[in-house]
C-alpha positions in Angstrom: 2.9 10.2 45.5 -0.1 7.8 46.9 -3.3 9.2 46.4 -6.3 7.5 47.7 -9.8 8.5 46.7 -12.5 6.3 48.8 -15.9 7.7 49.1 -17.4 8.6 52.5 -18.4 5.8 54.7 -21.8 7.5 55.0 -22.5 7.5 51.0 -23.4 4.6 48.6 -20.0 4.2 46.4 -22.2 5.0 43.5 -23.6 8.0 44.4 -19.7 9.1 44.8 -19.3 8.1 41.5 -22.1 10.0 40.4 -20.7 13.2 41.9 -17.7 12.8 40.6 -19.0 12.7 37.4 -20.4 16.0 37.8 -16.8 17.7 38.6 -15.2 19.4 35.4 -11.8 18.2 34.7 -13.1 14.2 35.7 -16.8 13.6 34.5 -17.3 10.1 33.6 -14.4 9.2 31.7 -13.0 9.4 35.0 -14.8 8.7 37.8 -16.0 5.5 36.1 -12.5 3.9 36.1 -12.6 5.1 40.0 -15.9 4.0 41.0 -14.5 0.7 39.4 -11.4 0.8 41.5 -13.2 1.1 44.5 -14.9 -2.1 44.2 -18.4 -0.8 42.2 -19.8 -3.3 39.9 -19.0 -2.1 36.5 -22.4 -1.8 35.1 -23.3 0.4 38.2 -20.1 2.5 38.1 -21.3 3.0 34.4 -24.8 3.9 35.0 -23.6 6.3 37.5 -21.2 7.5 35.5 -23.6 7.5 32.6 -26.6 9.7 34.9 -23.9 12.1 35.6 -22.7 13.0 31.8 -26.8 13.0 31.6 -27.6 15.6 33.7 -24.7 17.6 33.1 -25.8 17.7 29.4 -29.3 18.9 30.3 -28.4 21.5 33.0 -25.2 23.2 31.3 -26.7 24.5 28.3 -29.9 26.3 30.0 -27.0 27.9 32.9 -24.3 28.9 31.2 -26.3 31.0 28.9 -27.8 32.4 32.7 -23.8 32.6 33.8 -22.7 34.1 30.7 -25.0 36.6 30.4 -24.3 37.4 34.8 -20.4 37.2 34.0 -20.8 40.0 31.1 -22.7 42.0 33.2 -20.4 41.9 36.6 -17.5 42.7 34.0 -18.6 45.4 33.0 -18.2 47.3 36.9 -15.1 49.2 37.3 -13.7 46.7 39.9 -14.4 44.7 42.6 -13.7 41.2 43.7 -17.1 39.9 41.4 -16.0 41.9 38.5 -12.7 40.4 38.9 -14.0 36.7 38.5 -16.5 37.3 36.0 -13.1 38.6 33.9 -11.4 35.5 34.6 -14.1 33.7 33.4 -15.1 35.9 30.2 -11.2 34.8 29.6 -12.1 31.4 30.0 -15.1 31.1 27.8 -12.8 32.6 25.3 -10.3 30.1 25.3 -12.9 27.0 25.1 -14.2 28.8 22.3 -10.5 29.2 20.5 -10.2 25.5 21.3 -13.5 23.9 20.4 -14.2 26.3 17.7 -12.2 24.9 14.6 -13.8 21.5 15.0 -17.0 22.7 15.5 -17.3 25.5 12.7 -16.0 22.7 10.3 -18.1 19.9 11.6 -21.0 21.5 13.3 -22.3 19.0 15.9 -19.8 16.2 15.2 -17.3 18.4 15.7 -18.6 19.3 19.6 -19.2 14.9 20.0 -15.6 15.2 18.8 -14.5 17.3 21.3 -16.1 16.8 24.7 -15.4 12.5 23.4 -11.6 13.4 23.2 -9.8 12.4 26.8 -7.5 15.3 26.4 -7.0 18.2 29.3 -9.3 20.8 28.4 -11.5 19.0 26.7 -15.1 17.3 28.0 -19.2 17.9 28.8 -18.4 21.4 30.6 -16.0 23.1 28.1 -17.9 21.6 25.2 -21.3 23.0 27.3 -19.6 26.7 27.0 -18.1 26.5 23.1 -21.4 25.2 22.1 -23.0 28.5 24.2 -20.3 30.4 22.5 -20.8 29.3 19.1 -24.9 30.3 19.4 -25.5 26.1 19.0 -29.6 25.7 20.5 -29.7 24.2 23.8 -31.2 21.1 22.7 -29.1 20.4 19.9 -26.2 20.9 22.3 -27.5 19.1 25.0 -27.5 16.2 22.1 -24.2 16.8 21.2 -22.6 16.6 24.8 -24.4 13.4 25.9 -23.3 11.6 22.6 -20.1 12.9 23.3 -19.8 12.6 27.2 -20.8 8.7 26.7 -18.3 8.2 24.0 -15.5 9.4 26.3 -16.6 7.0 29.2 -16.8 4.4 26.8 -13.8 5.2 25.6 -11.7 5.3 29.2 -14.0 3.1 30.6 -13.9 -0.1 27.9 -10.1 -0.7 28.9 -10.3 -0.1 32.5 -13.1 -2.9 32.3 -11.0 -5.3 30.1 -8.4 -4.7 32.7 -10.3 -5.3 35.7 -11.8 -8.4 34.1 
């Protein structure tokens, strides 16, 4: 299966590479290796990359703790469609919270770097953003914690897709 991913003709390559650094599942330990691969220059795919794991460390904190409290809420109606997706994500939040807690019980904020660096399904900026809600870590402690560990992954997937491209 051939999948190409270009960005639109009508957006700067790295802007695309700075939204796709905002999507969960890629961030930038992703979309830098495909802002690369679309011809970026590695030092802008990296900086766009970069802005993205930046502002998803400042936004998450402050709206999850808004979502969380709105999903808790709309889960507690005796049905509907709304009451049915804040369940799904209440189930969510619990499993980042079974995943990320060990490591960050035992290490505190090392342990959520740790976790959001490691390039592992499940794992990244927005799940660490909701274990470190979960876990009662301040905002600003986690916001810390997920830029440390959202530029560690891109370095981390990024280093060999540069030594390759060079």
């Amino acid at each position: 299966m051939n999948i190409h991913l270009q960005a639109p003709p009508w957006l700067p390559p790295a802007v695309w590479v700075y939204l796709l650094s905002l999507l969960p599942s890629v961030e930038a330990r992703y979309a830098l290796p495909v802002g690369v691969s679309l011809g970026v220059p590695p030092a802008e795919a990296a900086l766009a990359a970069g802005l993205g794991v930046a502002t998803l460390s400042l936004a998450l904190p402050p709206a999850l703790a808004w979502a969380h409290g709105l999903a808790e809420r709309l889960a507690s109606r005796p049905r509907g469609a709304l009451a049915r997706l804040a369940g799904l994500y209440l189930r969510y939040a619990r499993r980042a919270r079974e995943r990320a807690g060990p490591a960050a019980e035992r290490w505190g904020l090392l342990g959520v770097v740790a976790f959001v660096a490691a390039p592992l399904p499940g794992t990244g900026v927005w799940t660490g953003a909701l274990a470190a809600h979960l876990l009662g870590i301040p905002r600003r402690r986690a916001a810390a914690a997920l830029l440390a560990g959202g530029l560690l992954s891109e370095a981390l997937t990024g280093l060999p897709t540069l030594a390759l491209g060079s």
